[in-house]
PDB file of N, CA, C and O in Angstrom:
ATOM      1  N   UNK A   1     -72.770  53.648  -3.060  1.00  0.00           N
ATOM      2  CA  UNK A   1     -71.999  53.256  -4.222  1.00  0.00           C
ATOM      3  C   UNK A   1     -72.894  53.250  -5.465  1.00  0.00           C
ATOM      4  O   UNK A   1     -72.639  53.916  -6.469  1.00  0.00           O
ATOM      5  N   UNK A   2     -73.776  52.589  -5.352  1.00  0.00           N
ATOM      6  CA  UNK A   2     -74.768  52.876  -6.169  1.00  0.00           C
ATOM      7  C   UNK A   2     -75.554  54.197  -6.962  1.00  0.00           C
ATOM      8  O   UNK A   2     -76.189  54.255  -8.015  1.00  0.00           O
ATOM      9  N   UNK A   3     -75.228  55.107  -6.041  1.00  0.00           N
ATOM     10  CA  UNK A   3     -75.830  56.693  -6.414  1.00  0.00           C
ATOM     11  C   UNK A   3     -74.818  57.119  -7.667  1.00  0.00           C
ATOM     12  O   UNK A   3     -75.136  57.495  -8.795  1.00  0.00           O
ATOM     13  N   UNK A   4     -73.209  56.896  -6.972  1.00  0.00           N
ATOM     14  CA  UNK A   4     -72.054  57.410  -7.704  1.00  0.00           C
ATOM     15  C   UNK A   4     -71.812  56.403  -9.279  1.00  0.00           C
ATOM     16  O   UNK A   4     -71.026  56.790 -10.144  1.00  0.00           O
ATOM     17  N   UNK A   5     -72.522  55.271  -9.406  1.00  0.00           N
ATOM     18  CA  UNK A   5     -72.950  54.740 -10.511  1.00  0.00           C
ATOM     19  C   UNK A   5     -74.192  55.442 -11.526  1.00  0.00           C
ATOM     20  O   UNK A   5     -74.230  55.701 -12.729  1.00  0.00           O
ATOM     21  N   UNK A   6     -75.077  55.588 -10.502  1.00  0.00           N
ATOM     22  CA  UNK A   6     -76.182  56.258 -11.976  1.00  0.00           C
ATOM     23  C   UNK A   6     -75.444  57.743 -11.764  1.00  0.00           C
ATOM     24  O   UNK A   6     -75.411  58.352 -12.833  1.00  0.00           O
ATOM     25  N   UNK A   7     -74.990  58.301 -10.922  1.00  0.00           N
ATOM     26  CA  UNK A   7     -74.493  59.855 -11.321  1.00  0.00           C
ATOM     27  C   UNK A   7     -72.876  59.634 -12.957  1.00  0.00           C
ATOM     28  O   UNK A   7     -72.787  60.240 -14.025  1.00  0.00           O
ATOM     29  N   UNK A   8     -72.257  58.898 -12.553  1.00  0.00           N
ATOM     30  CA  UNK A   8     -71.443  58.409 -14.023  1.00  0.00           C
ATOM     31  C   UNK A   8     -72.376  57.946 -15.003  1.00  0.00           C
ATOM     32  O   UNK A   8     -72.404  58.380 -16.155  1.00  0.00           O
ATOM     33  N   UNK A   9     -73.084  57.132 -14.584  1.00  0.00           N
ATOM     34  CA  UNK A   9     -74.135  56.712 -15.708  1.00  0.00           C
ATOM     35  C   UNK A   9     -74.966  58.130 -16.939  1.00  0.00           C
ATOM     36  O   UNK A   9     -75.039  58.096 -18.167  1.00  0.00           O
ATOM     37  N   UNK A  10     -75.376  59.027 -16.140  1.00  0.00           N
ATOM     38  CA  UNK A  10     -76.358  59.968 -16.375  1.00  0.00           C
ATOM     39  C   UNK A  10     -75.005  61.079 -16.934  1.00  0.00           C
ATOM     40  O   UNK A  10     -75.205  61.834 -17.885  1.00  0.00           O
ATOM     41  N   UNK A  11     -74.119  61.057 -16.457  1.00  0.00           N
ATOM     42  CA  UNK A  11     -73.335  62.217 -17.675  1.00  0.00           C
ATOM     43  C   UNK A  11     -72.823  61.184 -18.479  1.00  0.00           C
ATOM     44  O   UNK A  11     -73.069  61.810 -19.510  1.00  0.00           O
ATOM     45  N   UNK A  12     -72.177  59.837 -19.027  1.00  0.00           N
ATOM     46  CA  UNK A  12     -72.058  59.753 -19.946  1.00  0.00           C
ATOM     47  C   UNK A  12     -73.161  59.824 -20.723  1.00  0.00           C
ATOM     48  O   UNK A  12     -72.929  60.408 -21.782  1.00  0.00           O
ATOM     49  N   UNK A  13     -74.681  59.312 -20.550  1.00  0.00           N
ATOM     50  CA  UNK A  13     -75.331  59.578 -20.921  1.00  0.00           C
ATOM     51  C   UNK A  13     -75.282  61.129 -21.885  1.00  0.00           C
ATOM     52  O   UNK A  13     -75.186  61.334 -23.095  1.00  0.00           O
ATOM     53  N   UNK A  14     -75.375  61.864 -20.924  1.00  0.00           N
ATOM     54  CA  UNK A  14     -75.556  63.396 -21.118  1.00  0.00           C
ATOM     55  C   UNK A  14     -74.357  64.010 -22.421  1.00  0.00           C
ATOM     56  O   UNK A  14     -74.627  64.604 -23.465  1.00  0.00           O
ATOM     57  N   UNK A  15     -72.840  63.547 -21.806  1.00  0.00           N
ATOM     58  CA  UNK A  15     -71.944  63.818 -22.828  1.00  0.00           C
ATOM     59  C   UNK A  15     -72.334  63.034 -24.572  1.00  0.00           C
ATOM     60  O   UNK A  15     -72.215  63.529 -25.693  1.00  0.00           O
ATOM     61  N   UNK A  16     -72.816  61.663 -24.138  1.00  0.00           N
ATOM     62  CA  UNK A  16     -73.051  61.168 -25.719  1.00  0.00           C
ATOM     63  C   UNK A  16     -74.474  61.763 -26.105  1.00  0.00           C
ATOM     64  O   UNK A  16     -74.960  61.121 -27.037  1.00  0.00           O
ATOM     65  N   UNK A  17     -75.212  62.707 -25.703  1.00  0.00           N
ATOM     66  CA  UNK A  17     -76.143  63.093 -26.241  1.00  0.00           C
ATOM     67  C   UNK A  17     -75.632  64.621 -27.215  1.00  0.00           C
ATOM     68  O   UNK A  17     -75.902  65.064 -28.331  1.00  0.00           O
ATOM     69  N   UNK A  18     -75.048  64.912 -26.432  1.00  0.00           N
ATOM     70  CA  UNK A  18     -74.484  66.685 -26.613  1.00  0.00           C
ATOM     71  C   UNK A  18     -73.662  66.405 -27.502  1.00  0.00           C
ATOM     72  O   UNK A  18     -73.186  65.296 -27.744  1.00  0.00           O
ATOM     73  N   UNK A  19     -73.391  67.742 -28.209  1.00  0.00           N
ATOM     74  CA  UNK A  19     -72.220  67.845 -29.267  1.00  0.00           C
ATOM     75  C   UNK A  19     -71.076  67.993 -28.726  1.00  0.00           C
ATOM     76  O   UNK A  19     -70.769  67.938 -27.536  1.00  0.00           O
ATOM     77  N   UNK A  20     -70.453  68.182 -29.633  1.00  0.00           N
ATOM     78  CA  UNK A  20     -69.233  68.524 -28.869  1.00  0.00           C
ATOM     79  C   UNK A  20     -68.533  69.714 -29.605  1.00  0.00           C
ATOM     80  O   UNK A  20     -68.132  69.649 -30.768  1.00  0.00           O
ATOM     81  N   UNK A  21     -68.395  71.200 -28.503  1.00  0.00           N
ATOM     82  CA  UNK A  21     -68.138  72.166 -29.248  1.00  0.00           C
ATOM     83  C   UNK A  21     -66.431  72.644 -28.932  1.00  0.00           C
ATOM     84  O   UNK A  21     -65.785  73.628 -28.572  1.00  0.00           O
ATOM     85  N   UNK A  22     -66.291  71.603 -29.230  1.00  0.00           N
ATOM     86  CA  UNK A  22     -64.679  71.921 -28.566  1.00  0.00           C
ATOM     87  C   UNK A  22     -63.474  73.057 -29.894  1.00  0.00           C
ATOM     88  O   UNK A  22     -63.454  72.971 -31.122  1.00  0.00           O
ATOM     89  N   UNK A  23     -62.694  73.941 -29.032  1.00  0.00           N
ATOM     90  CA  UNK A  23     -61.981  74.791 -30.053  1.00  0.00           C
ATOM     91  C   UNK A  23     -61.691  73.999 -31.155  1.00  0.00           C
ATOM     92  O   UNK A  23     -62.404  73.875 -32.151  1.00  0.00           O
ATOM     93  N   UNK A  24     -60.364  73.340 -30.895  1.00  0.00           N
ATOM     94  CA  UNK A  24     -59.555  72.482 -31.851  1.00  0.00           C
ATOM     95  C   UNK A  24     -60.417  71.182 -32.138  1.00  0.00           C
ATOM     96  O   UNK A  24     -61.548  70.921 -31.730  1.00  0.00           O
ATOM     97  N   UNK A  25     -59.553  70.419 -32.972  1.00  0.00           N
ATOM     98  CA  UNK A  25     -60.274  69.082 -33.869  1.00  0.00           C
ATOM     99  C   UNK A  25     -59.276  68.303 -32.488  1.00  0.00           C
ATOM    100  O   UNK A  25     -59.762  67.533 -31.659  1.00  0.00           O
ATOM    101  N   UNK A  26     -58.015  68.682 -32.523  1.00  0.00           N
ATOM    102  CA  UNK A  26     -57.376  68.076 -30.643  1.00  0.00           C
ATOM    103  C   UNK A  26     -58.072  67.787 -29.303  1.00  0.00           C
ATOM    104  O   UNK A  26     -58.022  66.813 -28.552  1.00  0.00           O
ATOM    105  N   UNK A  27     -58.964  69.350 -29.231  1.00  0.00           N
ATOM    106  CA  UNK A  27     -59.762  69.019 -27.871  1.00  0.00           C
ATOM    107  C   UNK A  27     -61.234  68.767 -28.228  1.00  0.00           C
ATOM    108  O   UNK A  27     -62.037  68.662 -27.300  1.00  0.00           O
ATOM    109  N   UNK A  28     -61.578  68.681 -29.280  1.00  0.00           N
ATOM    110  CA  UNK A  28     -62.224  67.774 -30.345  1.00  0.00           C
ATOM    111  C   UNK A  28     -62.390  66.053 -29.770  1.00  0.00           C
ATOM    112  O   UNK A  28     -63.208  65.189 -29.457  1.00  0.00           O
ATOM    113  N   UNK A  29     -61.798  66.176 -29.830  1.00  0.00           N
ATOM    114  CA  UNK A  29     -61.096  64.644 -30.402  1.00  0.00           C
ATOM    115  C   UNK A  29     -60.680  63.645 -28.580  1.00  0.00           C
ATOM    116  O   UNK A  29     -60.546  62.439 -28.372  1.00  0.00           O
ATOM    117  N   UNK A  30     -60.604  64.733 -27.709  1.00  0.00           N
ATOM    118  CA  UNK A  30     -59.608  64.605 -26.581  1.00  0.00           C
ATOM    119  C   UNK A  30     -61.864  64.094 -25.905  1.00  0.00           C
ATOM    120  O   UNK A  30     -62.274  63.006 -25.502  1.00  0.00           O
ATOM    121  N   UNK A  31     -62.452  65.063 -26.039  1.00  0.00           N
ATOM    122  CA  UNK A  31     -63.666  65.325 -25.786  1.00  0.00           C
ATOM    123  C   UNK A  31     -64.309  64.008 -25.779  1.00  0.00           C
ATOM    124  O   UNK A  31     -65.047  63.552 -24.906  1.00  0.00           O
ATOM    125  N   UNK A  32     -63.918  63.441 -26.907  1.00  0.00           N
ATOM    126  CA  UNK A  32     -65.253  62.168 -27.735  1.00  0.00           C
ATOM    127  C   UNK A  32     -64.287  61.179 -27.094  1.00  0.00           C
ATOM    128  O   UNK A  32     -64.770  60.113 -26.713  1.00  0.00           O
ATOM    129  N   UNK A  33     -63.411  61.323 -26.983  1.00  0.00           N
ATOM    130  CA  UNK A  33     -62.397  60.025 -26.127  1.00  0.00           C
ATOM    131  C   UNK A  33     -63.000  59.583 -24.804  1.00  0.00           C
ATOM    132  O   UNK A  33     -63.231  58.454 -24.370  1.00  0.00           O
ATOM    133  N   UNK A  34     -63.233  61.053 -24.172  1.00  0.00           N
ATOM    134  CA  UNK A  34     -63.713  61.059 -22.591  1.00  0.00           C
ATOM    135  C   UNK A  34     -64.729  60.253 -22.549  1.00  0.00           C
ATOM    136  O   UNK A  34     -64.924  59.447 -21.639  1.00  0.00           O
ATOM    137  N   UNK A  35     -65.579  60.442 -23.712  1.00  0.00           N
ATOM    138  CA  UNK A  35     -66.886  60.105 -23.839  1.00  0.00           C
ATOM    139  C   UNK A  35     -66.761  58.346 -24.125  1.00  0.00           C
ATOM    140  O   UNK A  35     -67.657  57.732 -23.545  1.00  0.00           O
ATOM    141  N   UNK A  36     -66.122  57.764 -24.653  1.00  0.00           N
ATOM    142  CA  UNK A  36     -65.805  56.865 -25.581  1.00  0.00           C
ATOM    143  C   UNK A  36     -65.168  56.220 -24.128  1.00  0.00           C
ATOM    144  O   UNK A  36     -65.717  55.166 -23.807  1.00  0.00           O
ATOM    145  N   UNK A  37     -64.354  56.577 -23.428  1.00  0.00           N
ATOM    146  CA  UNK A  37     -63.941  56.139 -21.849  1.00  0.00           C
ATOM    147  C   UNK A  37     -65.006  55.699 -20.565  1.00  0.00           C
ATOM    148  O   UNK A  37     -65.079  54.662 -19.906  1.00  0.00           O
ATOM    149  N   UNK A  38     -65.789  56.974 -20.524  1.00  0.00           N
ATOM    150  CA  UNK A  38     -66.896  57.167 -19.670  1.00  0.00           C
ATOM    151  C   UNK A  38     -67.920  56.005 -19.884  1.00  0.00           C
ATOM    152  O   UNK A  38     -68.326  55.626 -18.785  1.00  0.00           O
ATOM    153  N   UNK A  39     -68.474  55.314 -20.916  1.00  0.00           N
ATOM    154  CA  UNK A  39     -69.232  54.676 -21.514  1.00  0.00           C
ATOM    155  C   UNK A  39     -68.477  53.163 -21.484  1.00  0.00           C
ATOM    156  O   UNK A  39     -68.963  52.067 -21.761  1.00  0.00           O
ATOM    157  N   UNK A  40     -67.111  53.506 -21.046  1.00  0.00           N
ATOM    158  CA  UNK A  40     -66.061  52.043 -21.395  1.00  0.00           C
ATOM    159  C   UNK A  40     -66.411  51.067 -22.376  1.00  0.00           C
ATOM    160  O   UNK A  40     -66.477  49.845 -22.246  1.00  0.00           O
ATOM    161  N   UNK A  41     -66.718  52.096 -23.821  1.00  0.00           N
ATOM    162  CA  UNK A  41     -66.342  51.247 -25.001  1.00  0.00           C
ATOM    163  C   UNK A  41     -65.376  50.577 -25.546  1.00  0.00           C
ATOM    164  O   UNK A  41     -64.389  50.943 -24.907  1.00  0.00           O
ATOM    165  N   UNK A  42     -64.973  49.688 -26.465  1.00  0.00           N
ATOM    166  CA  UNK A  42     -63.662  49.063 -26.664  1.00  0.00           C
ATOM    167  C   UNK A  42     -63.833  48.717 -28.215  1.00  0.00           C
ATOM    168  O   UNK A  42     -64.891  48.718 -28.845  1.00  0.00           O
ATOM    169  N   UNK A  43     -62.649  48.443 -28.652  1.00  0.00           N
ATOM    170  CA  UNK A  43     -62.688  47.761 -30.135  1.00  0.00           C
ATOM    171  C   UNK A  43     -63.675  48.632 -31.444  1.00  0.00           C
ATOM    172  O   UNK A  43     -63.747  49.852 -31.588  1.00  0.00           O
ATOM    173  N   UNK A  44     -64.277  47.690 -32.181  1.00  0.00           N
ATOM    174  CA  UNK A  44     -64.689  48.894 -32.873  1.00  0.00           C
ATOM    175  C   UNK A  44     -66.394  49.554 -32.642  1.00  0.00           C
ATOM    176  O   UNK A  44     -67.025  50.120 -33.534  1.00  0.00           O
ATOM    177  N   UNK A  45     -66.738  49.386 -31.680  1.00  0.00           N
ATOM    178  CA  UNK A  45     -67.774  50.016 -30.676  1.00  0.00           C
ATOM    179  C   UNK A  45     -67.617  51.713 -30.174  1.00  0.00           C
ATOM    180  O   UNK A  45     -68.439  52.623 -30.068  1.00  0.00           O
ATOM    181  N   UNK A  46     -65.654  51.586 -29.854  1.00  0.00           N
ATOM    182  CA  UNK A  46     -65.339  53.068 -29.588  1.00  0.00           C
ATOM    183  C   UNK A  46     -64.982  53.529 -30.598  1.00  0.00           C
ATOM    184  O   UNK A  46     -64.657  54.716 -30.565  1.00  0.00           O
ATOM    185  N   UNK A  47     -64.882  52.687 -32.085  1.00  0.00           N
ATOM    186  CA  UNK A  47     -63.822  53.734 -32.966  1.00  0.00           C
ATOM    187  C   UNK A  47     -65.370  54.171 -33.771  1.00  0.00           C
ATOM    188  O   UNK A  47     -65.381  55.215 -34.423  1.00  0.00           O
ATOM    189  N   UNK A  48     -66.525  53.401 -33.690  1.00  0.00           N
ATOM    190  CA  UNK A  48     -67.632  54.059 -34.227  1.00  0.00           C
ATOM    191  C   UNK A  48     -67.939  55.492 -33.066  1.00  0.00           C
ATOM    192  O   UNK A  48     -68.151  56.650 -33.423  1.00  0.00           O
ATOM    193  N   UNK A  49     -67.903  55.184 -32.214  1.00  0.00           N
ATOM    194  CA  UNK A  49     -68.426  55.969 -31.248  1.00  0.00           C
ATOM    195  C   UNK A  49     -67.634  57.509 -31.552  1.00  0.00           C
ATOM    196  O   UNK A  49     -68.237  58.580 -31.610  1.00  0.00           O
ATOM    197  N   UNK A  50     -66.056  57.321 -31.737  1.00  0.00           N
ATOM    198  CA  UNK A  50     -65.398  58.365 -31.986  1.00  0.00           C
ATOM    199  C   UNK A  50     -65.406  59.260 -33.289  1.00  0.00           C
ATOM    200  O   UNK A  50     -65.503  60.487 -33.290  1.00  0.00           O
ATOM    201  N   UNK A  51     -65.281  58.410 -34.444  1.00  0.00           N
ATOM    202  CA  UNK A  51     -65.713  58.678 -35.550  1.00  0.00           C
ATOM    203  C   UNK A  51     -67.340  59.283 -35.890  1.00  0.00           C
ATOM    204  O   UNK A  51     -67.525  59.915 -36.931  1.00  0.00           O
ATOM    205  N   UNK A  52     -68.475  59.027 -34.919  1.00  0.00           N
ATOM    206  CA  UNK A  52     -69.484  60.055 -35.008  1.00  0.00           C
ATOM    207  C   UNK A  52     -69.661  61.302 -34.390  1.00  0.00           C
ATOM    208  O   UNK A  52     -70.185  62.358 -34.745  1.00  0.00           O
ATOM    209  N   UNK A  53     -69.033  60.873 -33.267  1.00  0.00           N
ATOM    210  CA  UNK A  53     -68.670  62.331 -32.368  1.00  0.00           C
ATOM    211  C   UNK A  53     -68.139  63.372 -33.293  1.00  0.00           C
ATOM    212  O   UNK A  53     -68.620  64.483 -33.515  1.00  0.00           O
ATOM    213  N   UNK A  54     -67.190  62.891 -33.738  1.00  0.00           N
ATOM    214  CA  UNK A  54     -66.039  63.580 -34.542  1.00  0.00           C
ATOM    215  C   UNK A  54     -66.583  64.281 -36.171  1.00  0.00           C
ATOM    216  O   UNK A  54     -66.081  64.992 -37.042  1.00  0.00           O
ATOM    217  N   UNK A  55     -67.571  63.758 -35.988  1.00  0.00           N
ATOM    218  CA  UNK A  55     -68.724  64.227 -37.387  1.00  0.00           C
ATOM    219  C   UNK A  55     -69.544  65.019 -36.512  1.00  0.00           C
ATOM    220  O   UNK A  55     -70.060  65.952 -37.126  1.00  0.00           O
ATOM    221  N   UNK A  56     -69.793  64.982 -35.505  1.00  0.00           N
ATOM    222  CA  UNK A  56     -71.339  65.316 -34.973  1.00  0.00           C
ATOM    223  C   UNK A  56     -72.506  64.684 -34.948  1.00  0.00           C
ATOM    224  O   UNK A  56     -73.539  65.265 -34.616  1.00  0.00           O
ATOM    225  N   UNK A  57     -72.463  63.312 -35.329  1.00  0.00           N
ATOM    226  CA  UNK A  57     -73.585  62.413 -35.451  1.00  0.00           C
ATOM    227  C   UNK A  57     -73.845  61.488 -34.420  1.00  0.00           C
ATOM    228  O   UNK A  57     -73.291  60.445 -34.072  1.00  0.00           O
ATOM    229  N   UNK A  58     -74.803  62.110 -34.024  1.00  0.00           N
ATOM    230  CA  UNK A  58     -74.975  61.465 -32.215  1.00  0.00           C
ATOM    231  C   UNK A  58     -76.014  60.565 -33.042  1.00  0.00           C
ATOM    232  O   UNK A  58     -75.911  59.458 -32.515  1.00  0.00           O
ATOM    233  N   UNK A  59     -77.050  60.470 -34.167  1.00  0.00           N
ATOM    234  CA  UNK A  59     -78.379  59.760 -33.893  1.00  0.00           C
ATOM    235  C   UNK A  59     -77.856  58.575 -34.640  1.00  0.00           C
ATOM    236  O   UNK A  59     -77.806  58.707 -35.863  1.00  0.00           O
ATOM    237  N   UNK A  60     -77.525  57.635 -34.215  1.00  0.00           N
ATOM    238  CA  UNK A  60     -77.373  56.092 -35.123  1.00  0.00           C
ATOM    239  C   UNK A  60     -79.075  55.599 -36.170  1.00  0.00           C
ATOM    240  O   UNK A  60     -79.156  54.717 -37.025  1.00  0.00           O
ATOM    241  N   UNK A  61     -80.078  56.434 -35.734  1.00  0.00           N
ATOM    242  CA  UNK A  61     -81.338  56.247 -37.231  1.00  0.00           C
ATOM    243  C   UNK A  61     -81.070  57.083 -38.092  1.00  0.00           C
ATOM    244  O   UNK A  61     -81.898  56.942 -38.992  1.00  0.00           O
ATOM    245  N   UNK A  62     -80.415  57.834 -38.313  1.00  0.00           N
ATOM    246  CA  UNK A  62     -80.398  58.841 -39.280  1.00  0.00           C
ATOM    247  C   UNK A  62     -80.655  59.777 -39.813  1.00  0.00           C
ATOM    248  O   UNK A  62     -80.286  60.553 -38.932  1.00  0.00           O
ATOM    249  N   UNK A  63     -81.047  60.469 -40.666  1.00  0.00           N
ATOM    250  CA  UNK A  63     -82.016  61.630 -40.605  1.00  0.00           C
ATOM    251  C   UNK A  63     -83.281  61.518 -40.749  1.00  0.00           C
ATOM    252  O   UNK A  63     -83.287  61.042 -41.884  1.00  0.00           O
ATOM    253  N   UNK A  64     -83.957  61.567 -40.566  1.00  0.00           N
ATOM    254  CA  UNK A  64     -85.634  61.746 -41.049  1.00  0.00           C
ATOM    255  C   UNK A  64     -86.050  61.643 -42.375  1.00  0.00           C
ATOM    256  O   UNK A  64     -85.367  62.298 -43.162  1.00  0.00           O
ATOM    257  N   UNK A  65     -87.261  60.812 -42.994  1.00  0.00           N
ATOM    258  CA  UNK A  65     -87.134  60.901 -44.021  1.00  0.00           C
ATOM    259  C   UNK A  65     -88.302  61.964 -44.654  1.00  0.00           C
ATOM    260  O   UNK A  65     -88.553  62.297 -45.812  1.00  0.00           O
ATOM    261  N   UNK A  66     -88.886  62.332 -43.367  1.00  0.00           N
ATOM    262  CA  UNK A  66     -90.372  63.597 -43.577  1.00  0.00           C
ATOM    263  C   UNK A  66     -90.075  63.917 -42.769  1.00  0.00           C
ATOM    264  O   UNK A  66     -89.537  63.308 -41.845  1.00  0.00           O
ATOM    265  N   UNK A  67     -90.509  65.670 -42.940  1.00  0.00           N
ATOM    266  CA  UNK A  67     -90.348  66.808 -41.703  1.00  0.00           C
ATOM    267  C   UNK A  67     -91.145  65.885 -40.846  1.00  0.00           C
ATOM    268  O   UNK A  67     -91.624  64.811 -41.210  1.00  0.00           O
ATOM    269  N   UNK A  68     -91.230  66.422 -39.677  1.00  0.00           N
ATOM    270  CA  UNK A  68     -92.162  66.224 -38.484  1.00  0.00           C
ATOM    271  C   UNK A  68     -93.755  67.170 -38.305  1.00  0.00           C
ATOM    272  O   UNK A  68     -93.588  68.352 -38.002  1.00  0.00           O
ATOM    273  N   UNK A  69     -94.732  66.860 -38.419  1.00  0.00           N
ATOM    274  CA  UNK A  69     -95.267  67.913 -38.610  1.00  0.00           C
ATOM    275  C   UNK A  69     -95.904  68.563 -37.139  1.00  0.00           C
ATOM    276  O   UNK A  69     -95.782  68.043 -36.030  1.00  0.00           O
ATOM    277  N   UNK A  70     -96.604  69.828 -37.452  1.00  0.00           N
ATOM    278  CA  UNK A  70     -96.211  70.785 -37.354  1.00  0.00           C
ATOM    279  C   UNK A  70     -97.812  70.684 -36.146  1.00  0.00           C
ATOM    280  O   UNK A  70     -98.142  71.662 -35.475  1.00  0.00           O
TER     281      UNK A  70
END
């Protein structure tokens, strides 16, 4: 029982890391839900969660404020 926990564990993981390249803004949207499910967020925990998906903004720090060097 335990295995079938970190194996759910490790793709939501995996799905909230990845973008989401879905055709429509529908299966878009249907995508970041799964994700937003998988993770069993609630309240406004999932509507942030959905609303970055839905941008593409997986990193909650933000952008960088210096390249990285090289």
């Amino acid at each position: 029982m335990l295995r079938h926990a970190s194996v759910a564990a490790m793709l939501a993981a995996i799905l909230a890391a990845s973008p989401s390249y879905a055709v429509s803004s529908k299966a878009k949207e249907e995508t970041c839900k799964f994700g937003a499910d998988a993770q069993q967020l609630k309240g406004p925990e999932r509507a942030k969660f959905i609303k970055n998906c839905m941008a593409n903004r997986d990193d909650p720090r933000g952008p960088a404020s210096e390249p990285a060097p090289k």
